[in-house]
C-alpha positions in Angstrom: -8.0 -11.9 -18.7 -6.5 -14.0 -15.9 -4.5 -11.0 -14.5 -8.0 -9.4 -14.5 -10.1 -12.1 -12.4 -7.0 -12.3 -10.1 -6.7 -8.4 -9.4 -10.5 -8.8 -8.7 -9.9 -11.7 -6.5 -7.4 -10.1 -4.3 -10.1 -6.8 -4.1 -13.1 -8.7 -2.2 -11.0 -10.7 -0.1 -8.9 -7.3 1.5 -9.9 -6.1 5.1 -13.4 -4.4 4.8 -11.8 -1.3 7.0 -10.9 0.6 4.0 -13.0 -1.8 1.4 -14.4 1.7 -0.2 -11.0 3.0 -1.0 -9.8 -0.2 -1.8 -12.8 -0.6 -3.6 -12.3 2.1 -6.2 -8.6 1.1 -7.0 -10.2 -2.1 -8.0 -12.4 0.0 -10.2 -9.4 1.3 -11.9 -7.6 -1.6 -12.2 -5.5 -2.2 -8.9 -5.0 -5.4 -6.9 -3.2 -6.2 -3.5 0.1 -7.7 -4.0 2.2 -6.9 -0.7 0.1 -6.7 2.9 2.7 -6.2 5.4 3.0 -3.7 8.7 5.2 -1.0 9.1 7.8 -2.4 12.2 7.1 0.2 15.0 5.9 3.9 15.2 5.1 5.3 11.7 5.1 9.0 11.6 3.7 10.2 8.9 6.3 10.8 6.0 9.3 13.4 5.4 11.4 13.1 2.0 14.0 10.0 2.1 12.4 9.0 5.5 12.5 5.1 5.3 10.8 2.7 7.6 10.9 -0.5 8.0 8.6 -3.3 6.9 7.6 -6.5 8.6 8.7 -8.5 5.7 12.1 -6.9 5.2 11.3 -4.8 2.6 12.0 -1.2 3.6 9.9 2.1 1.9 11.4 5.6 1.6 8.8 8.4 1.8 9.6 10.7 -1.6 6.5 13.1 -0.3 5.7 15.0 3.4 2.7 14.4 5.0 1.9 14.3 8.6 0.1 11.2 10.4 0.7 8.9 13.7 0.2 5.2 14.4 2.1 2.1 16.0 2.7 -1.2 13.6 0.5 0.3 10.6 -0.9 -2.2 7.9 1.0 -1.4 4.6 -0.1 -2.5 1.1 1.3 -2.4 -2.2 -0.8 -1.9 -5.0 -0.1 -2.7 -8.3 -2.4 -1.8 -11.6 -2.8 -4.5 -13.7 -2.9 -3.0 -17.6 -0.4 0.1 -16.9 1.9 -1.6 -13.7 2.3 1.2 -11.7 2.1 1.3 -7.8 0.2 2.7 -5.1 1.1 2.7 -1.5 -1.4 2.5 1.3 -0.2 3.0 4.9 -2.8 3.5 8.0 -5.5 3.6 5.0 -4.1 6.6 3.1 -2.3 6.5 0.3 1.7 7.6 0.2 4.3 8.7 -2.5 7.9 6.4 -2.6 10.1 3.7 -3.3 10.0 0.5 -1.7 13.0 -1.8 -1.3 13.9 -5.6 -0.8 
């Protein structure tokens, strides 16, 4: 239960620019737990592309999928009952592994 009122915590206080999106991952169970930028020009994604993070972290694209922006907010998502991830970068949502 306290897992739950945090994931709904973290949902209403993320950035109203993609509250809808962010707003149905809440529905199903998602809260923020990493809100970093990507460092530089993101690109879009190509398979084992990595980029860098702000925070140190670095993610490697596993998908391809086209897109352009400069210093890009990225968030980590995690589910709270079943623990898997979603990846939002530039407000869409990206397959791939993120590292320390």
């Amino acid at each position: 239960m306290k897992r739950f009122l945090i994931t709904i915590i973290m949902c209403l206080i993320c950035l109203p620019t993609f509250a809808s999106d962010l707003e149905e991952l809440c529905k199903e169970g998602y809260g923020v737990i990493i809100n970093t930028q990507v460092s530089g020009e993101f690109n879009g994604c190509d398979y084992n592309k990595i980029y860098k993070l702000d925070n140190g972290m670095t993610f490697e694209c596993t998908e391809y999928s086209y897109s352009y922006n400069y210093r890009p907010d990225f968030y980590v998502l995690k589910n709270v009952k079943y623990g898997d991830l979603k990846y939002l970068i530039d407000d869409e949502e990206y397959q791939g592994t993120l590292y320390r």
